[in-house]
VEXDREN-2710 file (C-alpha; in Angstrom, 1 decimal):
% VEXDREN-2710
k/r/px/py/pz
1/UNK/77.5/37.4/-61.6
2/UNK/74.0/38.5/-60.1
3/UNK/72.4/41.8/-59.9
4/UNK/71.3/43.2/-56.8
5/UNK/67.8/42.5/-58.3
6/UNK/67.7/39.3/-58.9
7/UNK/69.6/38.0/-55.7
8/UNK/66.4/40.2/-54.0
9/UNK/64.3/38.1/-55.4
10/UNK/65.7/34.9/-54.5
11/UNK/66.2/36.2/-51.1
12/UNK/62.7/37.1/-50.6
13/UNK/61.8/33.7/-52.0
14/UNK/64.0/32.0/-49.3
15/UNK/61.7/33.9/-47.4
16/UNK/58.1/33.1/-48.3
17/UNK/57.7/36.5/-49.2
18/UNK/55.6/36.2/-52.7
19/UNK/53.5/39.0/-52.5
20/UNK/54.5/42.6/-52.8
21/UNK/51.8/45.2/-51.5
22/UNK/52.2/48.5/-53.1
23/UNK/51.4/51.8/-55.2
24/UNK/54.3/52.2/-57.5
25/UNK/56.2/55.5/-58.9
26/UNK/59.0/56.3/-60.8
27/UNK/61.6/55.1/-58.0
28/UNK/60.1/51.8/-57.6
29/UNK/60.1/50.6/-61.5
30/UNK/63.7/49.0/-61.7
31/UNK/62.6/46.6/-58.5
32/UNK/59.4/45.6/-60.5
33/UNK/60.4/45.3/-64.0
34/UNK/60.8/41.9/-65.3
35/UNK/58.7/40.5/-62.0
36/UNK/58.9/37.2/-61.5
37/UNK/56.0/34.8/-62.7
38/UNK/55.6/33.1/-59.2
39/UNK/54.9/36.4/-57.1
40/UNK/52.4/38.8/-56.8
41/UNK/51.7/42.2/-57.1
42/UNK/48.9/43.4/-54.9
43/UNK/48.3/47.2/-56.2
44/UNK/46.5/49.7/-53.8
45/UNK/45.4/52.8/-55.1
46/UNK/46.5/55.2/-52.0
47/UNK/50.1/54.0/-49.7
48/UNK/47.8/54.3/-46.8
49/UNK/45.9/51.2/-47.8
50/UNK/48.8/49.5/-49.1
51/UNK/49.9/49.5/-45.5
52/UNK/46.7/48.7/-44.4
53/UNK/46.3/45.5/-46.7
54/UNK/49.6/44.2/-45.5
55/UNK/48.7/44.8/-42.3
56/UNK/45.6/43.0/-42.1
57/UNK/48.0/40.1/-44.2
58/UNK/50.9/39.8/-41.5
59/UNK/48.2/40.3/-38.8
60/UNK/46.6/37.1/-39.9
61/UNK/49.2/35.0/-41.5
62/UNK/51.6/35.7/-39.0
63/UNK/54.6/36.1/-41.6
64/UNK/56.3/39.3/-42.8
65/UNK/54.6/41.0/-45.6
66/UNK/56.4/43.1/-47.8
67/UNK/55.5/46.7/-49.0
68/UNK/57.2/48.7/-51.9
69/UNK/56.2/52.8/-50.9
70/UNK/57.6/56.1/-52.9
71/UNK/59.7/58.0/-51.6
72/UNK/59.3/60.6/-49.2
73/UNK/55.6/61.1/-50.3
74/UNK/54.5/57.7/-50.5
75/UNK/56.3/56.8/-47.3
76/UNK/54.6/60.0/-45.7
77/UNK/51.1/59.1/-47.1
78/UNK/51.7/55.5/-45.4
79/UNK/52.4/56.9/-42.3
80/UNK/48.9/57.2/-40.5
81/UNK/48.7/53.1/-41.1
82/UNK/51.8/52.9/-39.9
83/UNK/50.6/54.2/-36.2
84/UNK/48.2/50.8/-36.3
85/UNK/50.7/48.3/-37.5
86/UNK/53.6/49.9/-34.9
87/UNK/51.0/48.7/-31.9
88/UNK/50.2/45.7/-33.1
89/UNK/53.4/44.2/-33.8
90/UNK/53.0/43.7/-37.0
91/UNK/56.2/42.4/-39.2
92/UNK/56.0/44.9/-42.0
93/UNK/59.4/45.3/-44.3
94/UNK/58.7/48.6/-46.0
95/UNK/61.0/49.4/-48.8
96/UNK/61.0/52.6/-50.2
97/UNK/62.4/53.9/-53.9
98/UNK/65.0/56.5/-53.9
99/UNK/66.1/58.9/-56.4
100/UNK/69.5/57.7/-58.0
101/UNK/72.8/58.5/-55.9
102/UNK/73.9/61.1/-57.5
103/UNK/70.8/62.9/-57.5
104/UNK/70.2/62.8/-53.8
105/UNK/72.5/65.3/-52.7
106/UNK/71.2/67.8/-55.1
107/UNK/67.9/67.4/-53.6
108/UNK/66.4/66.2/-57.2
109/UNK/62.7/65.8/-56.9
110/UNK/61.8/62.7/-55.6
111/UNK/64.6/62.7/-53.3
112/UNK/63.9/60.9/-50.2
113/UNK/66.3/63.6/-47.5
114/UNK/67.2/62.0/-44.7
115/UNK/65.5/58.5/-45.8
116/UNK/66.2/56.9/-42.5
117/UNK/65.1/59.4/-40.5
118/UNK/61.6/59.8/-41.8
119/UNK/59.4/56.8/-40.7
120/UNK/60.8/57.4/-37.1
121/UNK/59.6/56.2/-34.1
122/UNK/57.2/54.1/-36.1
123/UNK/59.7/51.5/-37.0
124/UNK/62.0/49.1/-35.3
125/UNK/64.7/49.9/-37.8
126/UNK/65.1/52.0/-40.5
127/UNK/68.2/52.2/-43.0
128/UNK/69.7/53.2/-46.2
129/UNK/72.1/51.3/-47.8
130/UNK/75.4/52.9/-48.7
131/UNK/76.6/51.3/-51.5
132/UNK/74.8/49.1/-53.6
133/UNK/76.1/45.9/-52.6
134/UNK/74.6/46.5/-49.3
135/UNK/71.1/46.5/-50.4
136/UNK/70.3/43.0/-50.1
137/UNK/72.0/42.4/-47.1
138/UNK/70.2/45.2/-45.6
139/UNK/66.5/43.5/-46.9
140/UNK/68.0/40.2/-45.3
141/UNK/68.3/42.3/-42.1
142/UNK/64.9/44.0/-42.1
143/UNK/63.3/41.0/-42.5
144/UNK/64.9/39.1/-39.5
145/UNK/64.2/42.5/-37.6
146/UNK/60.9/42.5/-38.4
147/UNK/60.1/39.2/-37.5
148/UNK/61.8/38.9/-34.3
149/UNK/60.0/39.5/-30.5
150/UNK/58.7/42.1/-30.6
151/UNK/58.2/41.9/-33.7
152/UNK/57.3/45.3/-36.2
153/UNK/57.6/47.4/-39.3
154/UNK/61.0/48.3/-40.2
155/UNK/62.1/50.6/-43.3
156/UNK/64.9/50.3/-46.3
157/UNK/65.1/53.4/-48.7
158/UNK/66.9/51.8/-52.1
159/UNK/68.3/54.3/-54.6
160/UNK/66.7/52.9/-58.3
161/UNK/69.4/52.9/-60.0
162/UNK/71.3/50.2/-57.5
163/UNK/68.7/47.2/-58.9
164/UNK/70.9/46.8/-61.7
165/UNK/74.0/46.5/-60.3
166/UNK/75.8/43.5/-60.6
167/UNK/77.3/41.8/-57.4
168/UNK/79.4/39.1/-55.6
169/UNK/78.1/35.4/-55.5
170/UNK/78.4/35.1/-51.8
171/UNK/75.6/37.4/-51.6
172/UNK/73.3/34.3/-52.0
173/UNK/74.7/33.0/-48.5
174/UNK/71.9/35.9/-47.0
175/UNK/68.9/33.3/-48.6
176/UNK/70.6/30.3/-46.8
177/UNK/70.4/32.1/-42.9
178/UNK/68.3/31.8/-40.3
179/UNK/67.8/33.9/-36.9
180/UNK/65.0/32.1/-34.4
181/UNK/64.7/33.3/-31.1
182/UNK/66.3/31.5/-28.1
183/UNK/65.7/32.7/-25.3
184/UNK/64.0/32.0/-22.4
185/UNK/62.9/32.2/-18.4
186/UNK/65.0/31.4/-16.0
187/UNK/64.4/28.4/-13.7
188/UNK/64.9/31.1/-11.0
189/UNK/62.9/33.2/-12.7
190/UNK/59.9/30.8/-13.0
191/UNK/60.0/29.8/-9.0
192/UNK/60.0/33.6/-8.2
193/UNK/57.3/34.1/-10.1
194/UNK/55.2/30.8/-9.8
195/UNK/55.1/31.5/-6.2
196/UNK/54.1/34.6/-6.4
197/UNK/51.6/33.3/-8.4
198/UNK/50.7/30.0/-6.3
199/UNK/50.1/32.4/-3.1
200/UNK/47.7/34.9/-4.5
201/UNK/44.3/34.6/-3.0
202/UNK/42.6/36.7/-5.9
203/UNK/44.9/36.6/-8.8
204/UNK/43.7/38.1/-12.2
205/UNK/44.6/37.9/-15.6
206/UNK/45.0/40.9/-18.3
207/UNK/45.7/39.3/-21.4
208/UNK/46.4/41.6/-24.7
209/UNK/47.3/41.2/-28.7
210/UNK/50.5/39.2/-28.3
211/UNK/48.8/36.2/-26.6
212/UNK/47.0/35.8/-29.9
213/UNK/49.9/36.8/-31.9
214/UNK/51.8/33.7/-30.6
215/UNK/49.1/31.4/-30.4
216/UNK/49.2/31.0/-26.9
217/UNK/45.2/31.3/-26.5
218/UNK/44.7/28.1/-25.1
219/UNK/48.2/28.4/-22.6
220/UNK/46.1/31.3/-21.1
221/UNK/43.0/29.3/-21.0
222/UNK/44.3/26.2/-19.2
223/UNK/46.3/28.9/-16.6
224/UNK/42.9/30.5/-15.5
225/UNK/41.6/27.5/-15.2
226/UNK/44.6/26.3/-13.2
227/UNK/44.2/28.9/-10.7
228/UNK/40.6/29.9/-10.9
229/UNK/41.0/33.7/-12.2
230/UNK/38.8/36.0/-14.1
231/UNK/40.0/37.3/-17.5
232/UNK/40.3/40.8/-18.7
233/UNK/41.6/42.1/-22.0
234/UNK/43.6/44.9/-21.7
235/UNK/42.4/48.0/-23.0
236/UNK/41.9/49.2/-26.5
237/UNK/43.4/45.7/-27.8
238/UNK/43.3/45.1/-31.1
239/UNK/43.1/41.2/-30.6
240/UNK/40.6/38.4/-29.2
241/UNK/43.2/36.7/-26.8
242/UNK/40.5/34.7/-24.8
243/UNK/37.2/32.8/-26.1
244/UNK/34.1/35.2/-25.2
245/UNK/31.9/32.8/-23.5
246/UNK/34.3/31.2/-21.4
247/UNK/33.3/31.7/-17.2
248/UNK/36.3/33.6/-17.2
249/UNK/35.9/36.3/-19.6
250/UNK/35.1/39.7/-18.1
251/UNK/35.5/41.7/-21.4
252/UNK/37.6/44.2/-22.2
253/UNK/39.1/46.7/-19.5
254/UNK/38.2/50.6/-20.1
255/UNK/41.1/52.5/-21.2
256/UNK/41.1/54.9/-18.0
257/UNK/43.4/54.8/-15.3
258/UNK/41.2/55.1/-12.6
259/UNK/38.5/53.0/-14.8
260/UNK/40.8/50.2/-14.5
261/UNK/41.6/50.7/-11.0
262/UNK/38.1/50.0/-10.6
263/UNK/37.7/47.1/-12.6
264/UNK/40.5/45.3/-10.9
265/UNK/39.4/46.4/-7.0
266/UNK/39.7/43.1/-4.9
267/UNK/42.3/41.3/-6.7
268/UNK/46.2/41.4/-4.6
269/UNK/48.0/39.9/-7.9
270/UNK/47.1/41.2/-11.5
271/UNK/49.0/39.1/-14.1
272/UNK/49.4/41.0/-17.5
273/UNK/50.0/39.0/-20.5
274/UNK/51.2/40.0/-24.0
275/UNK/49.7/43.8/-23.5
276/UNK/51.6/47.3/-22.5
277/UNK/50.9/48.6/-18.9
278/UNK/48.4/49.9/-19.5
279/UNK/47.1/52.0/-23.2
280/UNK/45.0/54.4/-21.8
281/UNK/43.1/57.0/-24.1
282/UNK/40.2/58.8/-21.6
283/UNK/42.0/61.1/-19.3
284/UNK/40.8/60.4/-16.0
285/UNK/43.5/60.2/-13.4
286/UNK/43.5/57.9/-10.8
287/UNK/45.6/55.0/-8.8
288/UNK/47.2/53.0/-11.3
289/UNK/46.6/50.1/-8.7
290/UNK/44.3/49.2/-6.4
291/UNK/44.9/49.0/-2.9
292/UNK/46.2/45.8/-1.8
293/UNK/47.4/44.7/-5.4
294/UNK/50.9/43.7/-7.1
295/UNK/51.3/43.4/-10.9
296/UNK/53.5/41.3/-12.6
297/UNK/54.4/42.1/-16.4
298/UNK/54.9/39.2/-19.0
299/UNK/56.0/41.1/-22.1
300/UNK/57.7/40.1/-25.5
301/UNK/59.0/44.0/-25.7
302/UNK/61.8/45.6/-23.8
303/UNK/59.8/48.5/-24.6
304/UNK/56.4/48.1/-23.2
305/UNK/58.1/46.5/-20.1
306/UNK/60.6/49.5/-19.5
307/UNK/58.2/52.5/-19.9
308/UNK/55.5/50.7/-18.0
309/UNK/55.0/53.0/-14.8
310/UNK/54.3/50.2/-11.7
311/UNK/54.5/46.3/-11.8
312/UNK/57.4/43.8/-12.2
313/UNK/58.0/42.6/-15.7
314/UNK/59.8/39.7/-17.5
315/UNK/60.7/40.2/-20.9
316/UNK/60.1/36.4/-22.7
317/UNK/58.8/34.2/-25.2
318/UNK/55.2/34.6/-24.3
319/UNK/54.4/31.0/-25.4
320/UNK/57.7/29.8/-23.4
321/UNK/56.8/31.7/-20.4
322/UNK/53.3/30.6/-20.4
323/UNK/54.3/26.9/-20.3
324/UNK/56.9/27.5/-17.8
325/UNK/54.6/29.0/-15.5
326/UNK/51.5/25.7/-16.1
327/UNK/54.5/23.5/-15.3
328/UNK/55.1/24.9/-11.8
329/UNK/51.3/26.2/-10.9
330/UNK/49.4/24.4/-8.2
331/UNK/45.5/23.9/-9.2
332/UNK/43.6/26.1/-6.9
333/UNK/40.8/24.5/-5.0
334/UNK/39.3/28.0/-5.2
335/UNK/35.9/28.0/-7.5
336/UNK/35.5/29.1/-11.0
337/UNK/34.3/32.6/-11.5
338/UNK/30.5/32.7/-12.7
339/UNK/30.5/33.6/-16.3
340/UNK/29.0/36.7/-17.7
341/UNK/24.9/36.3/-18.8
342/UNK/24.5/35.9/-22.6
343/UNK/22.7/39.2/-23.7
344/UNK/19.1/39.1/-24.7
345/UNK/18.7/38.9/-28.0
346/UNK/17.8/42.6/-28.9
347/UNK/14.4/43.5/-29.8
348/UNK/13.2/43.8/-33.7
349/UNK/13.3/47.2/-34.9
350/UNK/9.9/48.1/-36.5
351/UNK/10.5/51.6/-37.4
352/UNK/13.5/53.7/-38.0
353/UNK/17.3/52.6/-38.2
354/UNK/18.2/49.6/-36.6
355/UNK/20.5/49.2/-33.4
356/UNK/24.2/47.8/-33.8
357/UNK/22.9/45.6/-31.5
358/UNK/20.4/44.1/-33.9
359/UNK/23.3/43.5/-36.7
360/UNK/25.5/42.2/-34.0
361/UNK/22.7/39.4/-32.7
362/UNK/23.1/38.5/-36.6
363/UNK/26.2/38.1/-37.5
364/UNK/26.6/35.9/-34.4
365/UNK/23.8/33.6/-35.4
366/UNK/24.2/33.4/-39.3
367/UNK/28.5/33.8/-39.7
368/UNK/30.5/31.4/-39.7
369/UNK/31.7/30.1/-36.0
370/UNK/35.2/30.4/-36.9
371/UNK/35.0/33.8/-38.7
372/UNK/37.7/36.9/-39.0
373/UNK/36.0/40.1/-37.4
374/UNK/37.9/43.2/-38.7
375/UNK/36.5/46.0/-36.5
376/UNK/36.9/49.8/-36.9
377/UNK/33.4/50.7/-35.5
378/UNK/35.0/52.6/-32.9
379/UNK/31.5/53.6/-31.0
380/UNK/30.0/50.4/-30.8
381/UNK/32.9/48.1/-29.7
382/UNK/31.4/47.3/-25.7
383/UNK/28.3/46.0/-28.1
384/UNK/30.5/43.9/-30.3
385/UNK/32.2/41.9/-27.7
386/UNK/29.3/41.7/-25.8
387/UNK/27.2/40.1/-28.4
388/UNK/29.3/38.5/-30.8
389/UNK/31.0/35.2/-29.9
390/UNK/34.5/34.1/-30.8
391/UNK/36.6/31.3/-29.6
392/UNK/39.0/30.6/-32.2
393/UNK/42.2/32.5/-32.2
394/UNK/43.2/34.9/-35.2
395/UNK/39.3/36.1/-35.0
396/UNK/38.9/39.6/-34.4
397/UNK/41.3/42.6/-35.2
398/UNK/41.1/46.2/-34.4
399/UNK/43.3/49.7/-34.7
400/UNK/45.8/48.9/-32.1
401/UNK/46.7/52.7/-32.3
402/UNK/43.2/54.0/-32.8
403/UNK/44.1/55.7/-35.9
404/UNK/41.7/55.5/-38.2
405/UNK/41.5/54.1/-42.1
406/UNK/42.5/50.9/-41.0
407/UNK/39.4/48.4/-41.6
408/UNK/38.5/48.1/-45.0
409/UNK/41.9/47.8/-45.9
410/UNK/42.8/45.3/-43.2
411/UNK/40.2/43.2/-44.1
412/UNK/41.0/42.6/-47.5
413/UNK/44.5/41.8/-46.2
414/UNK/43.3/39.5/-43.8
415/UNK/41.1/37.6/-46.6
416/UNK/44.3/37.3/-48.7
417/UNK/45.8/35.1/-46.0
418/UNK/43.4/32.8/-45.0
419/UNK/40.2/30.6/-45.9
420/UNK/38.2/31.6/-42.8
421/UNK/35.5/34.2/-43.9
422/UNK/36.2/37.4/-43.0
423/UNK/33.6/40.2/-41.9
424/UNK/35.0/44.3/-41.9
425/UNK/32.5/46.2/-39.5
426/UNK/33.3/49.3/-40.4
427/UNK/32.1/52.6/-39.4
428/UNK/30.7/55.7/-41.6
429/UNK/33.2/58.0/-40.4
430/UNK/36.1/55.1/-40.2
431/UNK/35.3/54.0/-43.9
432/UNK/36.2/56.9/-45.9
433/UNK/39.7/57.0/-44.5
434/UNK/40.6/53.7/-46.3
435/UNK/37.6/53.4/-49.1
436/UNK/39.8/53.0/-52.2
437/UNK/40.7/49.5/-50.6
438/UNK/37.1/48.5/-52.4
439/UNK/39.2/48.9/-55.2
440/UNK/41.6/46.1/-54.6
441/UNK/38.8/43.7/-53.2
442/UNK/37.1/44.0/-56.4
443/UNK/40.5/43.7/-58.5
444/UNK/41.7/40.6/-57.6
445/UNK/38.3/39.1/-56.4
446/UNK/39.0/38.8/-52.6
447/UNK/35.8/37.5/-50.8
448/UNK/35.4/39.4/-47.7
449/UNK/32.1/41.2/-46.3
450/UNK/32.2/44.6/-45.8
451/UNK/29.2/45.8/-43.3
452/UNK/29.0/49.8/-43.0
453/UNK/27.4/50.9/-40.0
454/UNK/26.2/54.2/-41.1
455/UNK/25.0/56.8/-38.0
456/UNK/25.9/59.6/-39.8
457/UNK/28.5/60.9/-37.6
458/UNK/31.5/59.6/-35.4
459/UNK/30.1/58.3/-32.8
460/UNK/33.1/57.6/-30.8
461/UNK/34.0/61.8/-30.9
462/UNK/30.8/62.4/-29.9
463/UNK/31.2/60.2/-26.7
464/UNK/34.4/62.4/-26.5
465/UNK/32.9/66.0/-26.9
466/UNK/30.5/65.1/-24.4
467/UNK/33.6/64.1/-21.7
468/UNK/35.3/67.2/-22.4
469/UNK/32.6/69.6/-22.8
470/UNK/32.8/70.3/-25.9
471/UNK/29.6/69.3/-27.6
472/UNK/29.5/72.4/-29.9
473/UNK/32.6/71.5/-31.8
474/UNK/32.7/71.7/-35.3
475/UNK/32.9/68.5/-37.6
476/UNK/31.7/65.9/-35.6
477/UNK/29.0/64.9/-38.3
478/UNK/29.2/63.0/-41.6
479/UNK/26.1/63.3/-43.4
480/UNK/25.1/62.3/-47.4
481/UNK/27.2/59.3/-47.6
482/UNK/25.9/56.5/-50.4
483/UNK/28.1/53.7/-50.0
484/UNK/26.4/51.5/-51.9
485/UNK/27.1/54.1/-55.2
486/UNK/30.6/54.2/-53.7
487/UNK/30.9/50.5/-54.0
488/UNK/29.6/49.7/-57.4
489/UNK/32.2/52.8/-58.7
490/UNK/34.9/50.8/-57.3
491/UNK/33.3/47.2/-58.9
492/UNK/32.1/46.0/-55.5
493/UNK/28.3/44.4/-55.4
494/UNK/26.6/46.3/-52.4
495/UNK/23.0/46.9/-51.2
496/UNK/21.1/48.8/-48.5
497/UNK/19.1/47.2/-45.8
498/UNK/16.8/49.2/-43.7
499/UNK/15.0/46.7/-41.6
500/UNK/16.2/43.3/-39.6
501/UNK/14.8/41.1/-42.3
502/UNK/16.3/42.7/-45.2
503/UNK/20.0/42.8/-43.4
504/UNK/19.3/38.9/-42.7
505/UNK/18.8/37.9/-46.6
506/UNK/22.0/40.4/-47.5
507/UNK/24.4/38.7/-45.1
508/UNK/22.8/35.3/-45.9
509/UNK/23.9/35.9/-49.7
510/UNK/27.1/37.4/-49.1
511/UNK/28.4/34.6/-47.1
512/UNK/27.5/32.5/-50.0
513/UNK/29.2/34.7/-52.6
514/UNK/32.7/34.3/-53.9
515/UNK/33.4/37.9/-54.2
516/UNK/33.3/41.0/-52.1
517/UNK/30.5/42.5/-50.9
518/UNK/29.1/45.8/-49.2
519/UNK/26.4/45.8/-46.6
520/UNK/25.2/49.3/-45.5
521/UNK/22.8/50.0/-42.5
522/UNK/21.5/52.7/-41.1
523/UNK/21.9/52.5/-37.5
524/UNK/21.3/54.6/-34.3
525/UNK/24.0/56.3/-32.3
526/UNK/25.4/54.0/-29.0
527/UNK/28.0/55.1/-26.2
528/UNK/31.4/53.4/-27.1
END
C-alpha cells in the first residue's frame, strides 16, 4: 500500500508541480522528509515572500505553483501577498501544516483553529481534510480549483501526522484526471453582442490582466484593428495586455470614477476585456458612464461580472470569446486612431539625483526588447508606461491589489520560470516590505536585475496626503536606507549610481551577468 505521502508526490508529479516554495516549521517536516531527488525546494526566509516568489512563478509560467506555509502564523504572515495574488488570478495551491489530530482540539500550540476559515475571502477554496485518506484527494481538488477560470489561490490545512498514513491503491486514479474547461458563448450570444458591436460609431476597448493571462494579446490587437478603436487598460492592472506603441494604445485609465468618466467622454460603446468594472482607489465620485455610452463586460469571473455596478457582462473563455467575436465583426471603414507621440528623450541630469524618467529612457534603450518588467514603483508608474516599450506578452507585472512587498519577491519568481530577462523596479519604500527575497536570488543564483529607485519617501502616499489634505501626517518618509550594504548581507552584487553615465555601465554589466544584481539610484520625487 502507499502512504498519503508518497501518492502526494506522485500526484503533484502528474501535475508538473516540481517546485515547492516555502519556509518550513515543525508541521511541515513529515511532507518534506525524504524529498524526492527530481523536485525542488525553493526556501524563503519570511512566508510573505514565499508567496510572493510563487507568485511572480505562476504569474509568468502560467501553471499552478505550490506553496507549503505554517500554520496559523505562517499562513497569517503570508496573508498581505496573498491580497496581490487573489487580484491577479494567480493559481496558488497553499498547503498549510497542522498540528496532529488529536492535538487540535486541545488547542496545542501550533494549532491551526478553524484552518479553513483563516485565509478567507482571499482564496477560491479553502479546506481541511477530515480524515487522512482525504488529504490527497483534497490536493487533487485544489489544484483543478486553482487552475480553473477564474483561476486563484486556494488553501489545504494537513494535520503532520496524516503523511505517514498508509492508504488505498485507487487513490493513484486522482494523478490519471483531468478537468479542462468547456464552455463557451453562445451563437446567440455572439450575434447579440457582435451587433452591438458592428453598430457602434465610437466603440472602445478596456482591456485588463486576463487578456495577458490567456494569451489573447494579439486577439485584442487584430479586434481594434478590426473596428478602428482606441485602447485603454483598465485601471491599476497589474498586466501589459496591449503593445505600448501601437496607434491604439492610450495608456492606462486613472483609477477614479469620474477620471474615467472623463477619459472615455465620446465613446457610445465601451468594451471591457479581461478587467473588473472598474478597480478604483482615488475617491472622487462621479458618473460611472459617460453620457451617451453602453458597456459591455467580457469577464472569465462570475465575480467581477456580478458585483460590477453598470454594463452587460458575459462570463467566458476570454480567448474563445475573443475569436467568436473576430469571426462575426465587420472591418470598419472608420480610420485608425493617431497614436500617442514617443516622449522626448529626457534631458541628462548634471547635478543632483536623477529623474525616473532618465532610468526609464534606459532601460528601454539598453534591455532586452522582450524583457519581464516587475514593477512596484508605485509613484512613477504614468512615467514607466509612458517611456518604456513592450510588445510581447508576459512583460510587465504589478501589485494587482496595491499591497505592497510584492516586487522583489515576484521577480525572482518570475526569473524562475522563464529565460527572458527580468528587471524588478522597485521602490525605496516598496523594497523593504519583501527585502529578504535578496536572499533567495542569491541562494539559488537566479539572474534577475533588481533597480531601487530611492526618493527617500513614498511617493505614491505623498501624492495621497496631498489629495486628502493631509500633508502633515506622520511617517510618510524613509530616510537612511543603504541598499547596496543590504544586498551584499544577503550575497547579492549591488552598486550605486549617482549620475546617467554611471547607471548606463551598471545596467550594461548586469544584463551581462549570470547572477543577481542590485542597482540603486537616487532619484527625485514624480506625481504617480
Amino acid at each position: 500500500m502507499s502512504t498519503v505521502h508518497s501518492t502526494t508526490y506522485a500526484l503533484l508529479r502528474k501535475n508538473g508541480m516540481f517546485k515547492v516554495f516555502g519556509n518550513p516549521g515543525s508541521n511541515e517536516l513529515p511532507f518534506l522528509k525524504n524529498f524526492p531527488e527530481d523536485f525542488e525546494y525553493i526556501l524563503a526566509l519570511h512566508e510573505g515572500v514565499v508567496v510572493g516568489i510563487a507568485d511572480g512563478y505562476s504569474l509568468v509560467s502560467r501553471q499552478p505553483s505550490l506553496v507549503n506555509l505554517h500554520a496559523a502564523s505562517g499562513s497569517g504572515n503570508a496573508m498581505g501577498a496573498l491580497t496581490n495574488a487573489w487580484y491577479s488570478h494567480s493559481p496558488l495551491v497553499i498547503t498549510a501544516g497542522q498540528q496532529a489530530r488529536s492535538l487540535i482540539g486541545v488547542e496545542a500550540m501550533l494549532s491551526n483553529v478553524d484552518a479553513a476559515q483563516l485565509p478567507k475571502p482571499l482564496v477560491k477554496w479553502s479546506y481541511e481534510p477530515s480524515w487522512s485518506g482525504d488529504v490527497p484527494r483534497a490536493i487533487s481538488q485544489a489544484i483543478h480549483m486553482a487552475n480553473q477560470p477564474a483561476k486563484g489561490p486556494v488553501y489545504v490545512s494537513i494535520p503532520h501526522d496524516d503523511w505517514d498514513q498508509e492508504i488505498e491503491g485507487d487513490a493513484m486514479l486522482l494523478a490519471e484526471r483531468d478537468v479542462t474547461t468547456a464552455g463557451s458563448p453562445s451563437p446567440e450570444q455572439l450575434s447579440l453582442l457582435t451587433q452591438r458591436i458592428n453598430q457602434a460609431n465610437n466603440p472602445v476597448l478596456v482591456l485588463g490582466p486576463d487578456v495577458d493571462a490567456y494569451l489573447a494579446n494579439e486577439l485584442a490587437v487584430e479586434l481594434a484593428e478590426r473596428i478602428a478603436a482606441p485602447v485603454w487598460v483598465a485601471p491599476s492592472a497589474p498586466r501589459c495586455p496591449f503593445p505600448t506603441r501601437h496607434p491604439s494604445f492610450r495608456g492606462a485609465l486613472p483609477a477614479a470614477i469620474a477620471g474615467i468618466s472623463e477619459k472615455l467622454a465620446g465613446h457610445d460603446l465601451i468594451i471591457v476585456i479581461g478587467a473588473p468594472v472598474f478597480r478604483y482607489h482615488q475617491h472622487a465620485p462621479g458618473r460611472y458612464l459617460p453620457e451617451g455610452a453602453e458597456l459591455v463586460h467580457i469577464t472569465c469571473d462570475l465575480q467581477e461580472a456580478a458585483r460590477a455596478p453598470m454594463g452587460n457582462a458575459y462570463v467566458a473563455d476570454i480567448t474563445a470569446m475573443l475569436k467568436g467575436i473576430l469571426k462575426h465583426t465587420k472591418q470598419t471603414s472608420r480610420p485608425m486612431p493617431q497614436g500617442l507621440p514617443v516622449p522626448a528623450p529626457y534631458p541628462v541630469t548634471t547635478e543632483g539625483a536623477l529623474a525616473p524618467e532618465e532610468v526609464f529612457d534606459d532601460l528601454n534603450e539598453l534591455a532586452p526588447k522582450d524583457a519581464i518588467y516587475v514593477n512596484e514603483s508605485t509613484s512613477t508608474v504614468t512615467a514607466f508606461w509612458q517611456r518604456v516599450e513592450m510588445r510581447h506578452p508576459g512583460s510587465y507585472f504589478f501589485p494587482a491589489s496595491g499591497g505592497l512587498g510584492f516586487g522583489l519577491p515576484a521577480a525572482v519568481g518570475a526569473q524562475l520560470a522563464s529565460d527572458r530577462q527580468v528587471i524588478g523596479v522597485i521602490g525605496d519604500g516598496s523594497a523593504n516590505y519583501g527585502i529578504t527575497a535578496l536572499w533567495t536570488a542569491a541562494q539559488y543564483n537566479v539572474p534577475v536585475v533588481f533597480i531601487i529607485l530611492k526618493n527617500g519617501t513614498y511617493g505614491a502616499l505623498r501624492w495621497f496626503s496631498c489629495l486628502l489634505d493631509a500633508e502633515t501626517s506622520p511617517g510618510l518618509d524613509v530616510p537612511g536606507l543603504d541598499f547596496c550594504a543590504i544586498a551584499k548581507g544577503y550575497g547579492v552584487d549591488a552598486i550605486e549610481t549617482h549620475t546617467r553615465e554611471e547607471f548606463r555601465s551598471a545596467l550594461q554589466v548586469a544584463l551581462k551577468s549570470n547572477k543577481p544584481m542590485l542597482i540603486e539610484v537616487p532619484t527625485t520625487t514624480i506625481e504617480p
